[in-house]
N, C-alpha and C positions, 0 to 999 in steps of 0.2 A: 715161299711167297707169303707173304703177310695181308692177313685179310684188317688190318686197325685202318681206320678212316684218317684222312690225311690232316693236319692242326695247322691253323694258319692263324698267325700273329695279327692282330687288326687295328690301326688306332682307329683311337673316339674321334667318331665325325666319317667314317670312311668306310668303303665296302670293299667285302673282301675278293670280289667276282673281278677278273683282271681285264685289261682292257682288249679289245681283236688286234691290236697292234707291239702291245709291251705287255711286263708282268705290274705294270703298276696300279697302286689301289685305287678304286676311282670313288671321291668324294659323295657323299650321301648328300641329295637336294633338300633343302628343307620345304617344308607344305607351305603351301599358298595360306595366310590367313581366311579363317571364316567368318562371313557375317555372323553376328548375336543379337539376339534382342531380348533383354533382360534387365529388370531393374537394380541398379546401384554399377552401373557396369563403367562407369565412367570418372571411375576413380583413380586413374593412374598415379597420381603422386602418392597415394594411401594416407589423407587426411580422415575418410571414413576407418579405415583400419585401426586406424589409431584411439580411436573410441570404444572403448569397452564399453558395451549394449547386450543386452539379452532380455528377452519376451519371459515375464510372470507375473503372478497373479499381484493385481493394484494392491490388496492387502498386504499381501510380504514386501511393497516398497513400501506403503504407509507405516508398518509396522517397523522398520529398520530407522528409517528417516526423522518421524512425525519428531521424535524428543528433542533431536538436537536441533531439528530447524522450529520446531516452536521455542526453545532458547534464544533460539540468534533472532529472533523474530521478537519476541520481550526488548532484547537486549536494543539493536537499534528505534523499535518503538521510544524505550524511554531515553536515547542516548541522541537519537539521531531527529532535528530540529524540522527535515523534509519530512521524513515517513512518521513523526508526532504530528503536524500538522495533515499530514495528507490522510491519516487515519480520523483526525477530528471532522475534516472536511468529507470522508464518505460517509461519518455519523450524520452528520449536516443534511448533506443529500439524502439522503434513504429513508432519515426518520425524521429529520427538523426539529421541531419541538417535541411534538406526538404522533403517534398512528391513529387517526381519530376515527371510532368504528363509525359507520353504516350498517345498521343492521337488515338485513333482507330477508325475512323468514319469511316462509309461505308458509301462510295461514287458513289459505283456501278449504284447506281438506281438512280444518280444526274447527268451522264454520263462521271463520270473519269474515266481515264485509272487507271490500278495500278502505274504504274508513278506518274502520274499525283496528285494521291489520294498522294501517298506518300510524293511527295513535297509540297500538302497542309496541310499534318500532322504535319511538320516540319516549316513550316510558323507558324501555330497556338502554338506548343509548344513555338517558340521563340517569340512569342509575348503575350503569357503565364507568361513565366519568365521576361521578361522585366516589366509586368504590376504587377505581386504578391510581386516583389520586390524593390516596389518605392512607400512606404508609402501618398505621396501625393496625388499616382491617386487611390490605393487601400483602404485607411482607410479613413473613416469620418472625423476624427482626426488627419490625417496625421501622425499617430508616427507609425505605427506596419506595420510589413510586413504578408503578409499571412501567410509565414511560424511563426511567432510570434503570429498570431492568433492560427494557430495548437496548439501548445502548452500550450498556455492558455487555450483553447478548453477542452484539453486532463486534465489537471490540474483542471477544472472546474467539468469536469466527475468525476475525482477522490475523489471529495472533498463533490459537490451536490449530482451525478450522472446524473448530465444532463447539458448541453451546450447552452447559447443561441446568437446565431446572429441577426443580424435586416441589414436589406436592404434597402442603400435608395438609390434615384436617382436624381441627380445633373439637373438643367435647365442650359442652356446655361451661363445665366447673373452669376449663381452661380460659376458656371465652371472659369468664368473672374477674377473672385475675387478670387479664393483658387489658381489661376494657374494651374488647372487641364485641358487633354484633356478632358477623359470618365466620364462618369456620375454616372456611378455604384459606389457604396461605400459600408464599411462593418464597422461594429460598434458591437462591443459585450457589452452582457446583464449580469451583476451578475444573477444567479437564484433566490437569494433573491429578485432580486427585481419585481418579478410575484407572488404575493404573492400567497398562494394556497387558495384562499376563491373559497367556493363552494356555488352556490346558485341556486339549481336545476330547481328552477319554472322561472329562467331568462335562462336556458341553460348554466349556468356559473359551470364550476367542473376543482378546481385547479388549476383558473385562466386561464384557457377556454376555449373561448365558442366554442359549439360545434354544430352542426344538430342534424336533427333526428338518424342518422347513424354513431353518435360518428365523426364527419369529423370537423377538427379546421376549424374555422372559422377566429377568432382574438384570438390575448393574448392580457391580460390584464397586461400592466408593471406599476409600480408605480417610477414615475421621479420625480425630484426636481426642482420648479420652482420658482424665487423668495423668497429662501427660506420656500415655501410649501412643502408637499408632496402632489401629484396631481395624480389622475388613468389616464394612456394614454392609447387607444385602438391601435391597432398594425394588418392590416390583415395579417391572417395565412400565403397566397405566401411573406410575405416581412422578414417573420424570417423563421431561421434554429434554428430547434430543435431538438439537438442530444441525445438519451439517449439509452441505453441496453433493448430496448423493448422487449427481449426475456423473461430476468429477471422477472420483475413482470408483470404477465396475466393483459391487462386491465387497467392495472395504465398508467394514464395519465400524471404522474411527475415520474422523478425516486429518489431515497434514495441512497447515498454514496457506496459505491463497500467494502468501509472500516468500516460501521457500524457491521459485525459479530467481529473484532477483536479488538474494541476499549477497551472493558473490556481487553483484553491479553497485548494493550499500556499501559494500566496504570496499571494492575499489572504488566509489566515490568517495569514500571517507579518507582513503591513501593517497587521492589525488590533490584534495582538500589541504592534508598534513604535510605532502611533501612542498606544493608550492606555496605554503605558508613561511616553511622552513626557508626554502630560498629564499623571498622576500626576506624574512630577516637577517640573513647572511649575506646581502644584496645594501643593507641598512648597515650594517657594522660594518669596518673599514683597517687598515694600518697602513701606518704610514713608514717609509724606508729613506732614510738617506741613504744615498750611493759617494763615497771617497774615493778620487781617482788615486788616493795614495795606499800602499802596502801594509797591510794588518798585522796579517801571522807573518807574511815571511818575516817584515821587518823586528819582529821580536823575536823569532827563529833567527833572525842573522845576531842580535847584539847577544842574545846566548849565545850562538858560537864563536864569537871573539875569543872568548878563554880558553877555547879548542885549538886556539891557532901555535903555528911552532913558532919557535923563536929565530928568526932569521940571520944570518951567520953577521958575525960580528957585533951583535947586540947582548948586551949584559942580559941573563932572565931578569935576576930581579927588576932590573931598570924597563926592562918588555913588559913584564906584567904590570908595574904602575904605568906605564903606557896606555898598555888594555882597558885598564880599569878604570884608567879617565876618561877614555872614547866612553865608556860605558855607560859613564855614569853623566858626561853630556849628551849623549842619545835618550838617557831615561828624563833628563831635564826639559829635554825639547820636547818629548809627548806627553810628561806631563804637564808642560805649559801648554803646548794645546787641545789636552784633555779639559783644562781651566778652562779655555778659553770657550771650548765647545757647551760647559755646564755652564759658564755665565751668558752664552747665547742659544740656551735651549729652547726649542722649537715646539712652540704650545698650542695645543690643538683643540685648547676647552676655553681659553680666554681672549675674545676676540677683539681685543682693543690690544694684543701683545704683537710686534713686530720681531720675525726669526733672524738672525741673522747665520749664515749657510759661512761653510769656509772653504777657501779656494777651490773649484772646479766640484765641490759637491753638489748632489740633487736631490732633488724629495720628490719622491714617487709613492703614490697613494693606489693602493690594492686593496681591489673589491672582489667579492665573489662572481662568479659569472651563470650564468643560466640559459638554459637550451632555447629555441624557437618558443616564443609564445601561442601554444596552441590549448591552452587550460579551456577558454570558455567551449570552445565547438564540442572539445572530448566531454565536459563536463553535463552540457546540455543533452547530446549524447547517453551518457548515462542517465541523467532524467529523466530521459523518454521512455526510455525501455523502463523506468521504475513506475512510470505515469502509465504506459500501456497496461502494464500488468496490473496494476492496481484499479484499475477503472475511473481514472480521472485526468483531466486531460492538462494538459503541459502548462499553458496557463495558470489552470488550478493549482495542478503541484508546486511551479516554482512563485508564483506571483508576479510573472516576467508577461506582462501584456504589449510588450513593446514593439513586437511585429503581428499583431495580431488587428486584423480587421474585422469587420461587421461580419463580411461571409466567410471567413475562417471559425469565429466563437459560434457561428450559427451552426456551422456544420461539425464540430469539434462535440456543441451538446447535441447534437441531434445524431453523432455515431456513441456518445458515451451513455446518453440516456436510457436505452438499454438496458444495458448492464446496472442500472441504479435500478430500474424498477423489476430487472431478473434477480439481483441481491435481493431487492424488499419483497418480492414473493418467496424467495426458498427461505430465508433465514430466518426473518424477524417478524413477519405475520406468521405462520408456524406453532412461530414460539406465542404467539399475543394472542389467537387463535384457542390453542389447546388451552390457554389459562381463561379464556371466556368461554367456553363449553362447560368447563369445572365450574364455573361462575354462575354462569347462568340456569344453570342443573340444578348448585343448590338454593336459587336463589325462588325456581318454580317449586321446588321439593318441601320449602320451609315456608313459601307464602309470601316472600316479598313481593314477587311479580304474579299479578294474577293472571290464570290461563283457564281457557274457556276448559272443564272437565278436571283441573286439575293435574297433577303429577303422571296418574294414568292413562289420561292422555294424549300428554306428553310423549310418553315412551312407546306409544303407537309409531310415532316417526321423530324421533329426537334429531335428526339429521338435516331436516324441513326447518327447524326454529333453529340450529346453528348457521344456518345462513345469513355470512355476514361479510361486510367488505371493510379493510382497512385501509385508511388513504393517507400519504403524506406527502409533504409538500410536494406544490408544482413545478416544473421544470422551470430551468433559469430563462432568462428571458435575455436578447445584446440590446432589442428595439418593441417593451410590449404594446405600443400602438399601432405595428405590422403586425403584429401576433394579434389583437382583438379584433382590426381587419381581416384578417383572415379564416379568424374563428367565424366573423359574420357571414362572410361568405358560404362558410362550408357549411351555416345552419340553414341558409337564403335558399341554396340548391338542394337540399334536405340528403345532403351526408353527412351531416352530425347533427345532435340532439342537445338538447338544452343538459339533459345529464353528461353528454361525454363528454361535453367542455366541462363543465364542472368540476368533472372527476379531474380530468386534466388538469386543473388548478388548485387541486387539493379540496376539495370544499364539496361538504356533502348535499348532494343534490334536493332531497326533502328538504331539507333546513333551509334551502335560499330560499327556494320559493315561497316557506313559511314566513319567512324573516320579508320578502318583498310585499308578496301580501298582507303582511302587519302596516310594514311603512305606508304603502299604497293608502290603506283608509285611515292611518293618520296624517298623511299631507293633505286626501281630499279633504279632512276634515277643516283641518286649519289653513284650508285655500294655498295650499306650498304646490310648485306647478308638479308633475310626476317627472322626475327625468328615466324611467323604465320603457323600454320598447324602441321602436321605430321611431326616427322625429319626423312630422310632421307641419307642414307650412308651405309656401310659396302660392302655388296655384288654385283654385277653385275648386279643383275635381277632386274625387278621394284620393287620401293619402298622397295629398299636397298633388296630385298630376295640373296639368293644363285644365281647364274645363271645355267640353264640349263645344264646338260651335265656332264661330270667327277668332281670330287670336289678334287684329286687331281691331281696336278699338272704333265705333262710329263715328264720322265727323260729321257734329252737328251745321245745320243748312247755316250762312251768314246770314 
């Protein structure tokens, strides 16, 4: 007797345990489904699947990406007629003409009066604008003005996503030679040209270098020297580096603002190109006579004639000249009306010419054909998403105001507005910023600007005197005498102040009031009535009310 365990053959799907009534296999139930609850769980067709994604660090995508999408990003700037204007228009908005400082240093703890502080606020702004606007004492290069830097800045951001300045400072002997008082200078950097090598066991990531606590050190720029390309080191305080450090966690370079929609430019630009193409294949034409008579064959038959046999009772010889006179009146007959067809040719450029067609012919004109016209919706479509991303609104970008109402522009600038004055804080004050700290340092250190104690006092709180605000222009306006309405209102219930409208309209707050109290006592002067303030008139009582008392009038006794 054999003790081996018994083997039993089993298909897939089915059990091997037999039934209490026959030997047969009895099927395996499948399990009841389980609720889940889990996110991405709802992907049955595998359109997520199909997405290659994986979680790393924002610098290794800036770092793969940043070169070729700030290429394609140059490339349509200078190619593409939307995203040129729509880049000059966020220059427009963000900076307008200038950032124009407001200086706010607190002076308190230096011992000025509020007078006092306030008339040195107004020395430093005027010797602010004197200096950012006289390319010889502010650029390296004497060509650009700060405000010219701004916008390069801001075009720079758009393009790289990051901005670079370098700082240098003039000796006396140099100073003699360029014609300059100040020594300060500002020179900007293409981003290309820091190139982004990373070489971690030097400290070097991105072009650079950094401490143990990620703190710059130097960039590393690559200049031209001699017709070389040469590595120059650069310390960190001597350049300004602007970029959206909110954007990517950790990345030490930023990647263009416009690499999400560059795939959307140039399928605009494809969509552009292709229904251009139809339309002109839509415009050109040909034209076809149709002959209800025999072409090839009948020329294939009068060839075969000389094929044919000689039928019984007929001489060859006398057959073949037979042949050869069908032949040769077959060839008579279409070249006569091949004559006839070239002396009544069908002219399609002269249009005083009458065709004449020959028996049962037709003239059929074919044109290209084209799909459903659906170009504008997709087209506008794409805009949007170009307008979304870029922070201007659809309007703006296309110059299409053609469904566009009062409360649509109202609310269009009042969700984009934003974003214009989130740009003008990270990028381009920053950058306008650190080049007035440099300024104004050496401007207390050498005596231009005088300061209560001098330089060493200064440096008690050098932090106190860089307080300063830059401001550029004010938001667009659909209707601004509902906007001054309602600016009045919100001063009338005292939730806003004569400075925050101000600000709000670009326009520095000290200076109105200076500039109204000047006019002020020169209209009293010259008896011009004041139009400043509340108006006044109508009733007796202050500030024009009713006047106390009966509101009508006495009737004198008859």
């Amino acid at each position: 007797m054999s003790d081996a365990k018994p083997r039993v053959r089993v298909k897939a799907g089915a059990s091997a345990s037999p039934r209490a009534d026959s030997t047969a296999l009895v099927p395996v139930q499948p399990r009841p489904a389980r609720a889940t609850a889990r996110h991405l769980r709802g992907d049955r067709t595998g359109l997520l699947n199909m997405r290659r994604a994986v979680t790393r660090d924002a610098k290794v995508d800036v770092y793969e990406a940043a070169e070729r999408a700030s290429a394609l990003a140059l490339d349509f700037i200078h190619n593409s007629g939307w995203l040129s204007g729509a880049v000059s228009q966020i220059v427009c908005d963000t900076i307008g003409v200038e950032l124009k400082l407001n200086c706010r240093a607190r002076l308190a703890g230096f011992g000025y009066s509020d007078d006092e502080a306030n008339a040195w606020c107004r020395a430093v702004e005027a010797a602010w604008l004197q200096w950012a606007w006289n390319p010889k004492e502010c650029d390296l290069g004497g060509e650009m003005t700060i405000a010219e830097m701004s916008d390069a800045i801001l075009r720079s951001y758009l393009a790289y996503g990051e901005g670079f300045g370098v700082l240098d400072r003039l000796t006396n002997s140099q100073r003699r030679a360029m014609g300059a008082r100040t020594g300060l200078k500002v020179s900007l950097v293409a981003p290309h040209r820091c190139p982004r090598t990373t070489r971690e066991f030097e400290g070097l990531e991105g072009g650079i270098f950094r401490d143990a606590v990620r703190r710059p050190q130097k960039y590393r720029f690559r200049i031209r020297e001699g017709g070389l390309e040469i590595d120059h080191d650069v310390p960190a305080q001597d350049v300004i580096h602007v970029m959206d450090r909110g954007e990517h966690l950790n990345a030490g370079r930023g990647i263009s603002p416009m690499s999400p929609i560059l795939k959307v430019a140039a399928q605009s630009d494809q969509l552009a190109d292709a229904t251009l193409a139809v339309a002109l294949m839509q415009q050109a034409f040909a034209a076809i006579i149709k002959s209800p008579e025999a072409s090839t064959e009948a020329f294939e038959a009068i060839q075969s004639l000389v094929d044919t046999d000689v039928p019984e009772g007929y001489d060859p010889i006398v057959w073949a000249r037979t042949v050869d006179g069908v032949r040769a009146d077959l060839v008579e007959v279409w070249a006569a009306r091949f004559e006839a067809l070239k002396s009544g040719t069908l002219s399609l450029t002269d249009p005083a010419r009458v065709a004449h067609l020959g028996p049962g012919e037709d003239l059929q004109m074919v044109t290209a054909s084209a799909p459903q016209n659906n170009y504008v919706p997709f087209a506008q479509n794409l805009q949007r998403e170009i307008a979304r991303c870029l922070g201007v609104t659809f309007e703006s970008f296309t110059g299409d105001h053609s469904n566009a109402n009062y409360s649509s522009v109202r609310m269009a600038v009042a969700s984009i507005w934003p974003m214009v004055m989130r740009r003008r804080q990270r990028i381009v004050v920053p950058f306008v910023q650190a080049i007035f700290e440099q300024w104004l340092e050496e401007s207390i250190y050498e005596g231009r600007i005088a300061f209560k104690g001098g330089y060493q006092a200064f440096l008690r709180d050098p932090e106190a005197v860089f307080q300063a605000e830059f401001q550029g222009p004010e938001k667009p306006s659909a209707d601004p005498y509902k906007d001054a309405l309602a600016s009045k209102i919100l001063m009338e219930l005292g939730l806003s102040s004569h400075a925050d409208e101000a600000i709000a309209r670009g326009k520095n707050p000290q200076e109105l009031l200076t500039a109204i109290e000047r006019e002020i006592k020169v209209m009293e002067a010259a008896g011009i009535p004041v139009p400043f303030g509340r108006p006044r008139g109508g009733g007796a009582g202050p500030d024009g009310a009713a006047a106390p008392g009966r509101r009508e009038p006495a009737r004198e006794d008859a």
